[in-house]
C-alpha positions as CSV (number, residue, x, y, z in Angstrom):
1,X,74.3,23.5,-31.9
2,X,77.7,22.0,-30.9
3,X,78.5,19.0,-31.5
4,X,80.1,16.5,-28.6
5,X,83.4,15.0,-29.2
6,X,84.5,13.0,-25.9
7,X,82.5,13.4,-22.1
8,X,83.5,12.2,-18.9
9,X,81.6,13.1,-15.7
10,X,83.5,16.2,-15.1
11,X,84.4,17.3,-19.0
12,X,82.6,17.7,-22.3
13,X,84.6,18.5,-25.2
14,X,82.5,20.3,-27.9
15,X,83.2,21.1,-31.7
16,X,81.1,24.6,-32.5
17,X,80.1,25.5,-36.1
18,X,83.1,27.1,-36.9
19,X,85.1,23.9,-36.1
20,X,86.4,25.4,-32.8
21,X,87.0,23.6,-29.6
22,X,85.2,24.3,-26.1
23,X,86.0,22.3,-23.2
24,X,83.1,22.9,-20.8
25,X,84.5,21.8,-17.0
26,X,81.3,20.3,-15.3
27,X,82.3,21.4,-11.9
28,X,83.9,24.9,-13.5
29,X,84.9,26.7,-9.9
30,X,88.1,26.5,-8.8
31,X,90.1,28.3,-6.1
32,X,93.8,29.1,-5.7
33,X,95.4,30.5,-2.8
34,X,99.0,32.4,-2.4
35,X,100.4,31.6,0.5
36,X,103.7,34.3,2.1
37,X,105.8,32.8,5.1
38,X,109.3,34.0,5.7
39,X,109.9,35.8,2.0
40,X,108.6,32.9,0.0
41,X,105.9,31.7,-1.8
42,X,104.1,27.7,-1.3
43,X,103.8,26.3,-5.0
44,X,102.8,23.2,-6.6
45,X,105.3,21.2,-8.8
46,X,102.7,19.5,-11.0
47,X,103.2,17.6,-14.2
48,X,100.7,19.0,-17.4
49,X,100.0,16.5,-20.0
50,X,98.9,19.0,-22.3
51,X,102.7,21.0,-22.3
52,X,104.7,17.8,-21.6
53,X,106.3,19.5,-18.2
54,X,106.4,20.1,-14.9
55,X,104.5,23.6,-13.8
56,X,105.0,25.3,-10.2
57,X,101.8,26.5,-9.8
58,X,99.6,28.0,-6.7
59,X,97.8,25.8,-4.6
60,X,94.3,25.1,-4.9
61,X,91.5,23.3,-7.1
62,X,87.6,22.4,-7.5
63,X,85.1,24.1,-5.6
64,X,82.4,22.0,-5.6
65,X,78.9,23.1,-5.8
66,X,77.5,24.5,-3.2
67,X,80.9,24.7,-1.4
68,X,82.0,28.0,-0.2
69,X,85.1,29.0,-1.9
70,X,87.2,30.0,1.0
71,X,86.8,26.5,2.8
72,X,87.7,24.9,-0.4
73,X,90.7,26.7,-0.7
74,X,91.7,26.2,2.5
75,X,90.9,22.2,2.2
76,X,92.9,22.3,-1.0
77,X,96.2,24.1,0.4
78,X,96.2,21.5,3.3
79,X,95.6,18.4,1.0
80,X,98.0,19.9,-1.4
81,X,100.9,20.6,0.7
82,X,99.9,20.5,4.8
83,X,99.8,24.2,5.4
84,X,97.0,25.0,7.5
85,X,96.1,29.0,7.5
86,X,93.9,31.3,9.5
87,X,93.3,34.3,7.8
88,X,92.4,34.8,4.2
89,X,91.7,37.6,2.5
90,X,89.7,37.1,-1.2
91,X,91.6,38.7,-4.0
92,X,89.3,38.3,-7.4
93,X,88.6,35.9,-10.2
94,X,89.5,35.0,-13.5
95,X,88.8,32.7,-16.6
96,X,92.2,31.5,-17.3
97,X,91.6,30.1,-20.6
98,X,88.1,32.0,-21.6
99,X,89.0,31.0,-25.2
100,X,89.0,27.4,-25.1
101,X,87.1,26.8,-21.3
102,X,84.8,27.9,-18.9
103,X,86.8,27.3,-16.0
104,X,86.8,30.3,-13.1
105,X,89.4,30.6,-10.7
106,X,88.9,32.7,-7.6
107,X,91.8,34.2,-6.3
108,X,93.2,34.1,-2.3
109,X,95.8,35.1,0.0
110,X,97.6,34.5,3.4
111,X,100.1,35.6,4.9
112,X,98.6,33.3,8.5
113,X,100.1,30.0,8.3
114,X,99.5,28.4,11.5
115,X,101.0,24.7,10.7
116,X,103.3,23.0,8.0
117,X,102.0,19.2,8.5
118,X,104.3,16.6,6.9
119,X,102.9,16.1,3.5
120,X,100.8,12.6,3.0
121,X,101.9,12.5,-0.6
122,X,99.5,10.1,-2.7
123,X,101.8,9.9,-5.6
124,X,105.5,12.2,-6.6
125,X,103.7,13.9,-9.1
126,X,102.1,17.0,-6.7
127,X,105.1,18.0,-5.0
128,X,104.8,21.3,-2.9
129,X,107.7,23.8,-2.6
130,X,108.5,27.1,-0.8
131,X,110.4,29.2,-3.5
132,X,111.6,32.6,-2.6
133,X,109.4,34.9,-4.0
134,X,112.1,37.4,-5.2
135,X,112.9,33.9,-7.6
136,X,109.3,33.6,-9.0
137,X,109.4,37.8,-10.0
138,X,112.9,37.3,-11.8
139,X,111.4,33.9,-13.4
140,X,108.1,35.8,-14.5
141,X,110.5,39.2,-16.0
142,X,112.3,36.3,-17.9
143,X,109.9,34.4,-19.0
144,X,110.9,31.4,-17.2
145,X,107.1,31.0,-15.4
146,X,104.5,29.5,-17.3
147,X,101.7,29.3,-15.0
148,X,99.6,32.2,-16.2
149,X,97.1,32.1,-13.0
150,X,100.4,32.5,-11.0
151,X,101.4,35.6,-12.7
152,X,97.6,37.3,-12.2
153,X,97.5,36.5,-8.8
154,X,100.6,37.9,-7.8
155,X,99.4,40.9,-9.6
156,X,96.1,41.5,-7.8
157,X,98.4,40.9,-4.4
158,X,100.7,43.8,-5.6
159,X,97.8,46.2,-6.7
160,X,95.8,45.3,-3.5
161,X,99.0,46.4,-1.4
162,X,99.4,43.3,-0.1
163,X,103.3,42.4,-1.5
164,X,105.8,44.3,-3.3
165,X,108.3,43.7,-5.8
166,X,111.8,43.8,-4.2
């Protein structure tokens, strides 16, 4: 049995037998979405605690249960960084961090953005940018990107046929 080390209502952090630690994510679905308009990508400047930096990352977040996936996604793009899309075609899932979490990501992608609202920011620490994707492949060769959802998600894209690599 595990013993539990901190809780909040959407966390439990858990020390196993073998002194490891789980983090089991109470609400563990989440959905990101990549997003193509003009030859660039929509990320997510986001400050992480846990590396002491800023991360661009895809847009997305919780799924709650019982929600279907695709409308979260969508609410989470708009909320995130008011692009409204049509079309969006499911790409896969992943556990991110199956070592240390349960969370599951589930994978999108558009190409059908049918308005770029003026983002109500709640606070400067979300900030959406268009970056050219060319600049995100270079960054990932180089080792400059360090969002590892990022990375597989532009990989099922490119083995789906649905972008290629300049």
């Amino acid at each position: 049995m595990n013993r539990i080390i901190y809780e909040t209502e959407y966390y439990a952090v858990e020390e196993t037998k073998t002194n490891e630690i789980v983090v089991f994510d109470l609400i563990p679905e989440s959905a990101s979405v990549v997003v193509i308009h003009n030859g660039c990508i929509m990320l997510v400047s986001q400050y992480r605690e846990a590396v002491g930096e800023h991360t661009l990352e895809l847009p997305g977040g919780t799924v709650g249960p019982g929600e279907d996936r695709t409308l979260a996604v969508q609410r989470e793009l708009e909320e995130e960084t008011g692009v409204l899309c049509g079309e969006i075609t499911y790409l896969g899932s992943a556990y991110p961090m199956a070592s240390l979490a349960n969370r599951k990501v589930f994978f999108y992608f558009t190409e059908d953005v049918k308005k770029v609202a003026e983002l109500r920011q709640a606070n400067d620490e979300d900030v959406p940018v268009w970056v050219p994707l060319r600049e995100v492949y270079r960054n990932l060769r180089d080792g400059g990107c360090h969002d590892a959802a990022l990375g597989h998600a532009l990989l099922l894209c490119t083995l789906r046929g649905l972008l290629e690599r300049d």
